[in-house]
C-alpha positions as CSV (number, residue, x, y, z in Angstrom):
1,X,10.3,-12.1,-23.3
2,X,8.5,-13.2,-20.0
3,X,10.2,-12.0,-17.0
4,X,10.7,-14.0,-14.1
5,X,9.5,-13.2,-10.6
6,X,11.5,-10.9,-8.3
7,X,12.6,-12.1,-5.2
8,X,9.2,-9.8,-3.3
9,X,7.4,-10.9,-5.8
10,X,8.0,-14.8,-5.0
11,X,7.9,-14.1,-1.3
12,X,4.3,-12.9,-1.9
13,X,3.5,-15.7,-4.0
14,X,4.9,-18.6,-1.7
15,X,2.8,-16.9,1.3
16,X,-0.4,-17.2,-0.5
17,X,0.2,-20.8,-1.5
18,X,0.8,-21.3,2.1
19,X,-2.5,-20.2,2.6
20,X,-4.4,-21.6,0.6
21,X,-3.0,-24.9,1.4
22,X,-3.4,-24.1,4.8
23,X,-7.0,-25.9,5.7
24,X,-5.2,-28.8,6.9
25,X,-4.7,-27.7,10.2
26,X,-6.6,-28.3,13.6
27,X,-8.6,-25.4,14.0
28,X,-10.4,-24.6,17.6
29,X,-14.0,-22.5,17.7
30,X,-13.9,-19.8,20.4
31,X,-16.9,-18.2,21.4
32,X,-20.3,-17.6,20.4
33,X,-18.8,-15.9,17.2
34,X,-18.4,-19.2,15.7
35,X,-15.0,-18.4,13.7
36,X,-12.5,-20.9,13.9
37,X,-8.9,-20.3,14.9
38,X,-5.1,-21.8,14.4
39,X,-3.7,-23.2,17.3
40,X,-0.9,-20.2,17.0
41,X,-3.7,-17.6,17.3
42,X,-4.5,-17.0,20.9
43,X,-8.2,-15.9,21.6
44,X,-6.7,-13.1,23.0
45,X,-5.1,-12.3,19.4
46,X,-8.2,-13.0,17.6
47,X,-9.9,-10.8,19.7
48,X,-7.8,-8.0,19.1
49,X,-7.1,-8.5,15.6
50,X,-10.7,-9.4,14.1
51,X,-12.1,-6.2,14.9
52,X,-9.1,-4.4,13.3
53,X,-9.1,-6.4,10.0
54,X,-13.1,-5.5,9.9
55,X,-12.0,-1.7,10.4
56,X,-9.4,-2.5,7.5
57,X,-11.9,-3.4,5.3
58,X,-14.1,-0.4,5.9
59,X,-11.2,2.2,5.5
60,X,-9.7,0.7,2.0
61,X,-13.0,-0.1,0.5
62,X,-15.5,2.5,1.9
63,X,-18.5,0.3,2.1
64,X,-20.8,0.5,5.0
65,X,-21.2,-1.4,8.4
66,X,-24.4,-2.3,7.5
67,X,-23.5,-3.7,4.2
68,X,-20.8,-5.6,5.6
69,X,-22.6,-7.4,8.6
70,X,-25.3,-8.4,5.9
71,X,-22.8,-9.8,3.5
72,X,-19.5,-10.7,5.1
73,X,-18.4,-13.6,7.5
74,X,-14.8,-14.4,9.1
75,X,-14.4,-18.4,9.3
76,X,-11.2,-18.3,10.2
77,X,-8.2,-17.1,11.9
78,X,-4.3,-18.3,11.6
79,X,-1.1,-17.2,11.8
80,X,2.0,-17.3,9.6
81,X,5.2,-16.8,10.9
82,X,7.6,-15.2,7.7
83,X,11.0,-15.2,7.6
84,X,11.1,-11.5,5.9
85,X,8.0,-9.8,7.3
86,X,7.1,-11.4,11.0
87,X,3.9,-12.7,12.3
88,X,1.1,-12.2,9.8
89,X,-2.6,-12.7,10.7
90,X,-5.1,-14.5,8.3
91,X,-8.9,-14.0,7.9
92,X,-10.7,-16.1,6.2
93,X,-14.1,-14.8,4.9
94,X,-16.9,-15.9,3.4
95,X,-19.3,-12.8,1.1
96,X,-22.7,-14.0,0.4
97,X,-25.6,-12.1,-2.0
98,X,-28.2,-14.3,-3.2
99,X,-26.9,-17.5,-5.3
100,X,-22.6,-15.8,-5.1
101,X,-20.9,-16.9,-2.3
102,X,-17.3,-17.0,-2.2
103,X,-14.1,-17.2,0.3
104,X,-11.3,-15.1,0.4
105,X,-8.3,-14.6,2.5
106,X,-7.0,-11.1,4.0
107,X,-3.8,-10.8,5.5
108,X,-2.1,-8.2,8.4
109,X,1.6,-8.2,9.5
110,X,0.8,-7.7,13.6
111,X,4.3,-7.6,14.5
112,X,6.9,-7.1,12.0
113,X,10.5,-8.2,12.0
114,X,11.7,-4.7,12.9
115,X,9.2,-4.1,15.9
116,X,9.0,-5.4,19.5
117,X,5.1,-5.5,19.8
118,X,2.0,-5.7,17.7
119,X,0.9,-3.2,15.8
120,X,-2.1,-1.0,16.5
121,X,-4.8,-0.1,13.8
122,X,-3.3,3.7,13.8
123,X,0.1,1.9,13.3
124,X,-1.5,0.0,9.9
125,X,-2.9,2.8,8.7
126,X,0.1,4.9,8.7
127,X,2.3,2.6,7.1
128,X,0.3,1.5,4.4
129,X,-1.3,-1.9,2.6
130,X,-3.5,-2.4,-0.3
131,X,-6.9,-3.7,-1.6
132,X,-6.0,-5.7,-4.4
133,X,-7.3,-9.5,-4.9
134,X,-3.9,-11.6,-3.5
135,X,-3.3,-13.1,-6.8
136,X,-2.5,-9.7,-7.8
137,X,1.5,-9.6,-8.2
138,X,0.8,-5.6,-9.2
139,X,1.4,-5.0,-5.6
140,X,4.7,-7.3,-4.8
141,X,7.0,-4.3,-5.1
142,X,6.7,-2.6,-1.7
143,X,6.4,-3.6,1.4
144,X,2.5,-3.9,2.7
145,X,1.3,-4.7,6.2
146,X,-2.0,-5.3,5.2
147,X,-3.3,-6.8,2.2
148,X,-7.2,-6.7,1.7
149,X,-9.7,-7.2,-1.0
150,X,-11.3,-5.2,-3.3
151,X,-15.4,-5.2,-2.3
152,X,-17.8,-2.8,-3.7
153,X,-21.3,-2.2,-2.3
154,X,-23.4,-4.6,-4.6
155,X,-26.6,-5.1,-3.6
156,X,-28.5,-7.4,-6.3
157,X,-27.3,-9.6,-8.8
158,X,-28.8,-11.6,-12.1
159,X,-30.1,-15.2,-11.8
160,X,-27.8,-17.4,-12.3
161,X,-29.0,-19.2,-15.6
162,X,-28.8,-15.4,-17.2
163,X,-25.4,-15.3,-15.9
164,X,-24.2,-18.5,-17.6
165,X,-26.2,-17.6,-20.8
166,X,-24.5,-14.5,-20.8
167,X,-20.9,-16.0,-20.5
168,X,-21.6,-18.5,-23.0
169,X,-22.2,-15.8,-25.2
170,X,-18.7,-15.5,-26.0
171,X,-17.1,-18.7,-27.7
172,X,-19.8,-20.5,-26.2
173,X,-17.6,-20.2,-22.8
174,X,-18.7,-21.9,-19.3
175,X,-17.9,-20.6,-15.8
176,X,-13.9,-21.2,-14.1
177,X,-13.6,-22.9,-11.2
178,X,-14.5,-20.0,-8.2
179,X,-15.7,-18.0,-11.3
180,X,-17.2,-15.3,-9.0
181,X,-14.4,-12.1,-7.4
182,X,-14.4,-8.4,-7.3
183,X,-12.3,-6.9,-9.7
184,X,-12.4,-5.2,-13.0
185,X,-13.1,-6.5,-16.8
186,X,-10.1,-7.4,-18.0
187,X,-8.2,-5.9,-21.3
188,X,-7.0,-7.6,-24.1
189,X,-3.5,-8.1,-25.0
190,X,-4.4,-7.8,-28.4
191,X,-6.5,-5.0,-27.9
192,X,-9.6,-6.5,-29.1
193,X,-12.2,-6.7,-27.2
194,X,-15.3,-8.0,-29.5
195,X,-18.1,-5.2,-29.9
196,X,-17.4,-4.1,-26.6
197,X,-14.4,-1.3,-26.7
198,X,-16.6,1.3,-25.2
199,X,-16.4,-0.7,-21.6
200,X,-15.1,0.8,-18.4
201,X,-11.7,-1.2,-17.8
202,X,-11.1,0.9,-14.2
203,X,-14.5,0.6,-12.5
204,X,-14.7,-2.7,-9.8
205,X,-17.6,-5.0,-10.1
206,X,-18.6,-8.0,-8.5
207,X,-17.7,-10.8,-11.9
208,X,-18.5,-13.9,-12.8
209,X,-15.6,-15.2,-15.4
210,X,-14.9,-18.1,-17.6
211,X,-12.3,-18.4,-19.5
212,X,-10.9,-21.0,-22.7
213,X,-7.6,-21.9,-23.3
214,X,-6.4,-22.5,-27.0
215,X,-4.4,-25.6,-28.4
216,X,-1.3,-24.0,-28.1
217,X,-1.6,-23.3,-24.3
218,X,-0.4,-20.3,-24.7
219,X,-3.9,-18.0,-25.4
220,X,-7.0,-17.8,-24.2
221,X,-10.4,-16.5,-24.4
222,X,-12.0,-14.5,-21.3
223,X,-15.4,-14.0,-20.9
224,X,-16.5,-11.8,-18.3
225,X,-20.5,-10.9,-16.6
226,X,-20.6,-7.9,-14.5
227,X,-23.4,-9.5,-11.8
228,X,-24.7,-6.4,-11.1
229,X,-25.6,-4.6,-14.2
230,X,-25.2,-7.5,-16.9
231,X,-22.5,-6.3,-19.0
232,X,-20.5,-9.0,-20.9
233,X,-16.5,-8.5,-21.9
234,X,-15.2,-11.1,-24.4
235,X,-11.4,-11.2,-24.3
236,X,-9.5,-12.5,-26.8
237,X,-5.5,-13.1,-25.1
């Protein structure tokens, strides 16, 4: 039996719908740094708060400055106001190597419900967040003031036709709509995963993805390029 979503678990989910319905609104560039902001995010705020998401991203996924000025750019800035966390803060970034480019949104609770100012990056740290992908629900059962995405320092990547020839290897399978995230190759329900059971479901690559859905809407077949090293993981769900 399928269980339904807990009440955290639907708070989560109804915040990132939120934001990713949220590029209706007006935003205003500040600056010479050419990211765009809400009209709830002060440049003061932004100020403040970009250079503590960046240090965010460092800390939970250990990649370099370097690597992260060459690959990674905020667009945007927002703010939501949530009934049971506060004032949260929203990046949206842009990672760019060769042909992949992507956008992805990180979140920070800056001044929580309980408190009566906003939160310093020492405050953050010590109370905790995660670097899963936001469609994760894994992480829906405690309370995070940060939520950032997995990145691991890849620097090259296959062409692109070997990437689609390689994902049409299984089931003849073409690329998902925004095929391309960090994360790991995904396991089979079923346990089967075609010619390919010696495979590394823990490590975090950068993956292009495509997936098949069968007749009865209810399965699906995954198939999975690692970008970096050209691994394929055909899925059967």
């Amino acid at each position: 039996m399928r269980r339904g979503f807990s009440p955290p678990k639907l708070i989560i989910i109804l915040s990132l719908v939120i934001i990713l319905v949220f590029g209706f609104l007006t935003f205003t560039s500040i600056g010479k740094t050419g990211v765009q902001r809400s009209p709830l995010v002060t440049p003061e705020m932004q100020q403040k708060y970009l250079p503590i998401w960046k240090e965010l991203v460092l800390y939970k996924n250990k990649i370099s400055e370097d690597y992260f000025t060459k690959h990674i750019t905020p667009k945007k800035t927002y703010l939501l106001k949530e009934v049971q966390l506060g004032e949260r803060f929203v990046v949206n970034y842009q990672f760019k190597l060769d042909w992949v480019e992507f956008e992805v949104a990180d979140s920070i609770v800056v001044k929580p419900n309980e408190d009566d100012h906003y939160l310093s990056i020492e405050e953050l740290k010590e109370r905790g967040g995660a670097n899963l992908p936001q469609n994760n629900q894994n992480f829906a059962q405690e309370k995070l003031y940060y939520i950032i995405n997995p990145i691991v320092e890849v620097n090259s990547v296959i062409k692109k036709d070997e990437a689609d020839k390689k994902l049409a290897e299984c089931e003849n399978i073409k690329p998902a709509p925004n095929p391309v995230s960090f994360d790991s190759f995904k396991i089979s329900v079923t346990k089967v995963v075609e010619g390919k059971e010696g495979l590394d479901t823990s490590k975090l690559r950068l993956i292009y993805r495509g997936f098949l859905i069968g007749l009865d809407n209810k399965t699906a077949k995954i198939s999975e390029v690692d970008l970096s090293s050209g691994e394929i993981n055909c899925v059967k769900d």
